[in-house]
C-alpha positions in Angstrom: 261.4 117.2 303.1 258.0 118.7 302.2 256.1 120.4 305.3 252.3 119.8 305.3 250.0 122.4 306.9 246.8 120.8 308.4 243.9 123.0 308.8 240.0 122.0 310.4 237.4 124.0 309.9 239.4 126.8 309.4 241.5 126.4 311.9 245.2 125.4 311.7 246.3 121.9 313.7 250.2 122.3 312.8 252.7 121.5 310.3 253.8 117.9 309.6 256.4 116.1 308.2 254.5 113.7 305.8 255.7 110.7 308.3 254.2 112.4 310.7 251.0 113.1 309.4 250.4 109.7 307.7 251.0 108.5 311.6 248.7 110.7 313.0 246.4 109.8 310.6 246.0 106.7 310.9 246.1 106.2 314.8 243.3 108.5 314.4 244.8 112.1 315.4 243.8 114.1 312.5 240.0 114.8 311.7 238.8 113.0 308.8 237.3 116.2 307.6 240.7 118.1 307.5 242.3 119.5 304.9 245.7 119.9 304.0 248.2 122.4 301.9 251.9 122.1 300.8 253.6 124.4 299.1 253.0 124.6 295.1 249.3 123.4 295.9 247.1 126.2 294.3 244.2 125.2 297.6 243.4 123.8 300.2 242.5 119.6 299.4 240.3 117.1 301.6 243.5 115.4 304.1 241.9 111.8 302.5 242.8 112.4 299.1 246.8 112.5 299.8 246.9 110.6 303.3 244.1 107.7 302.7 243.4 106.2 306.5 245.5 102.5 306.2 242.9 99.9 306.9 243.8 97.8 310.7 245.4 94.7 310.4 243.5 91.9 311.7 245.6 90.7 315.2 247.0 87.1 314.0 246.1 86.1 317.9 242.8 84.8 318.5 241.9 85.4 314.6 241.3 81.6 313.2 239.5 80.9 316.5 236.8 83.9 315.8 236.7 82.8 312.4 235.7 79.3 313.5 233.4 80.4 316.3 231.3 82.9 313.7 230.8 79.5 311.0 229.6 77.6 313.9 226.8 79.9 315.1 226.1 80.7 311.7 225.9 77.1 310.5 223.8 76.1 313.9 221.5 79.1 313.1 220.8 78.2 309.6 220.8 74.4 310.4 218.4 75.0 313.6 216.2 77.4 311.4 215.4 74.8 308.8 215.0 72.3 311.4 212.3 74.7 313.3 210.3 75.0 310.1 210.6 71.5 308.7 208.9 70.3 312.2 206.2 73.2 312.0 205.1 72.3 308.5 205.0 68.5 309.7 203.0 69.3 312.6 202.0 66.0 314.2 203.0 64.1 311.5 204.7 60.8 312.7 208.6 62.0 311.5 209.8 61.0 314.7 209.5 58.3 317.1 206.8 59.6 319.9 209.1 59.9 322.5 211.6 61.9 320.5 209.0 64.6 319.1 209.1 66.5 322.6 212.8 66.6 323.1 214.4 67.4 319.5 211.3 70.4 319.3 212.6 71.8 322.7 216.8 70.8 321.5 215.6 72.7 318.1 214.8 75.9 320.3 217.3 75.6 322.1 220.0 75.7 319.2 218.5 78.0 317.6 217.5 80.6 320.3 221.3 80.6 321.0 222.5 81.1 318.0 219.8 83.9 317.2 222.1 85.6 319.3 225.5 85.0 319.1 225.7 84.6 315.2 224.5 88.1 315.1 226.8 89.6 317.9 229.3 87.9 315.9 228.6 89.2 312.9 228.1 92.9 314.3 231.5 92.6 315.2 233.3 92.0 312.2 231.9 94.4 310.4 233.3 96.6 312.7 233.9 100.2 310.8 233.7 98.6 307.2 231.4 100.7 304.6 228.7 97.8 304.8 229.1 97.6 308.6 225.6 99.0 309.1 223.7 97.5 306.9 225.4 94.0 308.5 224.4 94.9 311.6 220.9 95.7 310.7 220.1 92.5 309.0 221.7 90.6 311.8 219.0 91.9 313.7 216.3 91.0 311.9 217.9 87.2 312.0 218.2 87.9 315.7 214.7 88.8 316.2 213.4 85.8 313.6 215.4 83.4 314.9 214.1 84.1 318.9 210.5 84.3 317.4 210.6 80.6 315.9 212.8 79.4 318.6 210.1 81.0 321.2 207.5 78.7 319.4 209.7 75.9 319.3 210.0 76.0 323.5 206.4 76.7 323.6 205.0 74.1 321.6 207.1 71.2 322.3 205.6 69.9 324.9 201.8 69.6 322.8 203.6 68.0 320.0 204.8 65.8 322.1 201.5 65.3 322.8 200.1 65.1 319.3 202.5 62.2 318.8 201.3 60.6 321.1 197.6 60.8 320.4 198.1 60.3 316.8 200.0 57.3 317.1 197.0 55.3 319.2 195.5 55.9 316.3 197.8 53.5 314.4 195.3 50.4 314.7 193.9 50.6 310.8 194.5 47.4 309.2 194.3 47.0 305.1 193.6 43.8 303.5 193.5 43.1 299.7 191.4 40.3 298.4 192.4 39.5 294.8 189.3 37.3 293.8 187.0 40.5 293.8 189.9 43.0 293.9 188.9 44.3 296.9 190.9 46.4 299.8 189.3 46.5 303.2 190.0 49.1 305.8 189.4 49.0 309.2 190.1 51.1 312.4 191.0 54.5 312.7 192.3 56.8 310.3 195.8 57.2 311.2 199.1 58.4 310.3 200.9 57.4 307.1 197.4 55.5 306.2 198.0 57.8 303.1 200.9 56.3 301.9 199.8 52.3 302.9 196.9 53.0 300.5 199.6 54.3 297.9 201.7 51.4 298.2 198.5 48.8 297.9 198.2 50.6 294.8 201.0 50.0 293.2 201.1 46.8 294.3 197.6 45.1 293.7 194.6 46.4 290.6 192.0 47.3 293.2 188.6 48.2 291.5 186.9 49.1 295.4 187.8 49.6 299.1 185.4 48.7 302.0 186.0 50.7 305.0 184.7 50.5 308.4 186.2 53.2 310.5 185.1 55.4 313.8 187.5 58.5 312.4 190.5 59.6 312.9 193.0 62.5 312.0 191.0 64.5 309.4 194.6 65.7 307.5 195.3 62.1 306.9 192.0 61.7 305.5 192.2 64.7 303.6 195.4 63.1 302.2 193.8 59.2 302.1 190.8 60.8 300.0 193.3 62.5 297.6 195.0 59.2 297.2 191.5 57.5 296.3 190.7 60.2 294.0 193.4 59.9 291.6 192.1 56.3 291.2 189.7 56.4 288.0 186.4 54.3 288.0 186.9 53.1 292.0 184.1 52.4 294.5 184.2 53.1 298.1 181.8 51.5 299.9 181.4 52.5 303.4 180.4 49.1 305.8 178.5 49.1 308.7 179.9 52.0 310.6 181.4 55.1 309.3 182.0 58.2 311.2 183.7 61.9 311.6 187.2 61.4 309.6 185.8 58.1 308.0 183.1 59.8 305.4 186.2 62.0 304.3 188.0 59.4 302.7 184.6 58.2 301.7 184.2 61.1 299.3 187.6 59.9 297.5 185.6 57.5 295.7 184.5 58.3 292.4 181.1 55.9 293.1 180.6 56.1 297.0 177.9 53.2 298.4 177.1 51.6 301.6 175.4 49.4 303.6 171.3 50.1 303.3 170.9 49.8 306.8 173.3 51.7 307.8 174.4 55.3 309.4 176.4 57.6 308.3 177.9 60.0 311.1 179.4 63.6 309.9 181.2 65.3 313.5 182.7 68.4 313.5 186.4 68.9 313.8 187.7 68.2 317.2 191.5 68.9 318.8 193.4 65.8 319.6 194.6 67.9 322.9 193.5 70.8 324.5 195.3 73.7 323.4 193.7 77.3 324.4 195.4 79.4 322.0 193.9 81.8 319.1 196.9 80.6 317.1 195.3 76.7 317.7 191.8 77.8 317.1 192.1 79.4 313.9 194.6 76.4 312.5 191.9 73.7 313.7 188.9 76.3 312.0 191.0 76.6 308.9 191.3 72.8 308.9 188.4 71.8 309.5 186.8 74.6 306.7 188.9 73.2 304.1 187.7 69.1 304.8 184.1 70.7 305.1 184.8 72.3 301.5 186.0 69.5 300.4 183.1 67.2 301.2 180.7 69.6 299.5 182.4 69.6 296.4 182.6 65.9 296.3 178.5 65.8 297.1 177.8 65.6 301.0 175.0 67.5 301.8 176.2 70.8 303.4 173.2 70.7 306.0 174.3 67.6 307.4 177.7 69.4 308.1 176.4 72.4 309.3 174.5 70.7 311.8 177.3 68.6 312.7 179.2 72.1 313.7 176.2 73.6 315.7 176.5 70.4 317.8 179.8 70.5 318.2 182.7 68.0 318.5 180.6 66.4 322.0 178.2 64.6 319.4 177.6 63.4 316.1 175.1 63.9 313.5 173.7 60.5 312.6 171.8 60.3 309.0 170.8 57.1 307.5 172.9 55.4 304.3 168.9 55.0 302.6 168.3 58.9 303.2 171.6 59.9 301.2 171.1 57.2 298.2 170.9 58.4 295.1 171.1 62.5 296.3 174.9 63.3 295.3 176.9 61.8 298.1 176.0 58.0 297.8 175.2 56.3 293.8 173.2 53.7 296.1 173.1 51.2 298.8 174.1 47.7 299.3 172.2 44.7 300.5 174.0 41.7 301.8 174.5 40.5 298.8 176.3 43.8 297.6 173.1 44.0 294.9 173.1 47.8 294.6 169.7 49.2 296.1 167.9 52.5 295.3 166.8 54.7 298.4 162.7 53.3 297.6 163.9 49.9 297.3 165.9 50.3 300.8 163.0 51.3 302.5 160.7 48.7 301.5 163.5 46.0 302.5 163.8 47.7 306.1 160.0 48.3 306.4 159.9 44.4 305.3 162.5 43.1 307.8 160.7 45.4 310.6 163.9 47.7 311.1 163.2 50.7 312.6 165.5 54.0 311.5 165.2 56.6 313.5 165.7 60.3 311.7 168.5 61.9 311.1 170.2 63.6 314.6 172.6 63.9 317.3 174.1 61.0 318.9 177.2 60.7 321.4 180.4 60.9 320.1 181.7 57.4 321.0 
């Protein structure tokens, strides 16, 4: 039986059988960094490279159970994850029944804020001494830390959404009605959710060749999305009737020929919160939003002054300018009489001046 010296650092541990070594080795009582030396060896050799360390047996007990607790967290984190983000990107949107939106955005939280930390404990620890164990256990901190961040805006935000769901959906009054004799679709009320995709649907269903709405406003991202809908419709008027205001001259501007009314106002408002919500997070997304429905109105040929000025005054009023005073200057081809005979802005103001209507100048006005 061959004798094997052991040696660490140059010093010698002992002589071992090679049974004896191999189970010192491997319940760890021999340095890794030893080296070793049998007879007819010309040196000294690193212990690893005749007595490898045996890799631990996993214990049977207990093991299927681990197995099945680590897919569970993982699957709940990755599930709960999704679910977070899916919810932030349809912010207020009407997904859910209102009365649900507040408890599955705090049960989304929950879930995941739990399993931001157990998934990665879990992970950490069966890796245990493997060569990729560190670089495991440094990405399952980063999940751990990006899973408590979104599930720490989950907790914190529920309770507006809930809100937001609420608010939007008594906004849910609109009503759309298609004429086919002059292939006309009327809209009025507010602009509210999934107004978007009624207006869509009408499409596909009837050949409209204008749409009448009367509206106080509404949610300005639906009427982003409502304009966008009009816009891809080539040739379409949109007149705007009697009263149009805040939200309402956005899906005005879809129109690829935009009239209204002669003796009417047009009412541009500047972006307002459906709930109060003091955060710098909220302010920036309701600036960004209302920037990019500002931007959007420009391009399609509403005066910019008219929204300026409806930001210095803020969301307490509106900025009232007359149909006549917008004729013909970009944002309206021309105005209707009650006959729907197109008008220009001279002709308007002889039939007001005629019918002894007085219109005041273009200025603030309570937001009603």
């Amino acid at each position: 039986m061959t004798d094997w010296h052991v040696a660490d650092g140059g010093r010698l541990l002992g002589v071992f059988t090679e049974e004896a070594l191999r189970a010192a080795r491997d319940r760890g009582g021999v340095p890794s960094d030893a080296r070793v030396w049998r007879e007819g060896m010309d040196d000294w050799a690193p212990i690893a490279r005749y007595f490898p360390r045996a890799r631990r047996q996993r214990r049977r007990g207990g093991g299927w159970l681990a197995g099945l607790l680590l897919t569970l967290a993982s699957v709940t984190y990755l599930v709960s994850f999704i679910a977070a983000l899916g919810l932030m990107y349809a912010y207020g949107s009407d997904l859910l029944p209102t009365e649900w939106v507040g408890r599955v955005w705090r049960g989304v939280g929950i879930a995941l804020a739990g399993a931001a930390v157990l998934a990665p404990i879990l992970w950490g620890l069966r890796a245990g001494r493997a060569e990729v164990g560190g670089m495991i256990r440094i990405v399952a901190v980063l999940l751990a830390v990006a899973g408590l961040a979104v599930a720490g805006f989950e907790l914190y935000q529920a309770p507006y959404a809930a809100e937001i769901a609420e608010a939007s959906q008594a906004m849910r009054d609109y009503s759309l009605d298609y004429d086919p004799h002059s292939r006309t679709l009327s809209i009025e009320g507010h602009i509210g959710p999934s107004l978007a995709d009624a207006l869509k649907r009408q499409f596909d269903q009837h050949p409209i060749q204008r749409v009448d709405i009367m509206s106080p406003g509404g949610l300005v991202d639906e009427a982003m999305s409502s304009a966008r809908v009009l816009e891809r419709q080539p040739g379409l008027e949109v007149v705007a009737r009697s009263f149009c205001a805040s939200a309402c001259v956005i899906v005005l501007m879809g129109g690829e020929r935009r009239l209204a009314d002669y003796d009417m106002d047009i009412h541009f408002h500047a972006i307002d919160a459906l709930v109060e919500h003091k955060t710098e997070w909220w302010a920036v997304m309701m600036r960004r939003q209302g920037e990019a429905s500002d931007r959007y109105m420009v391009q399609r040929g509403a005066p910019e002054a008219a929204l300026k000025e409806a930001a210095r005054l803020g969301p307490g009023k509106l900025y009232r300018v007359p149909a006549v005073d917008l004729a013909g200057g970009g944002m309206l081809a021309a105005v209707l009489d009650e006959e729907d005979r197109p008008l220009t802005a001279a002709q308007a103001r002889e039939r007001l001046r005629a019918e002894e209507i007085i219109q005041a100048p273009a200025g603030a006005t309570p937001n009603v």
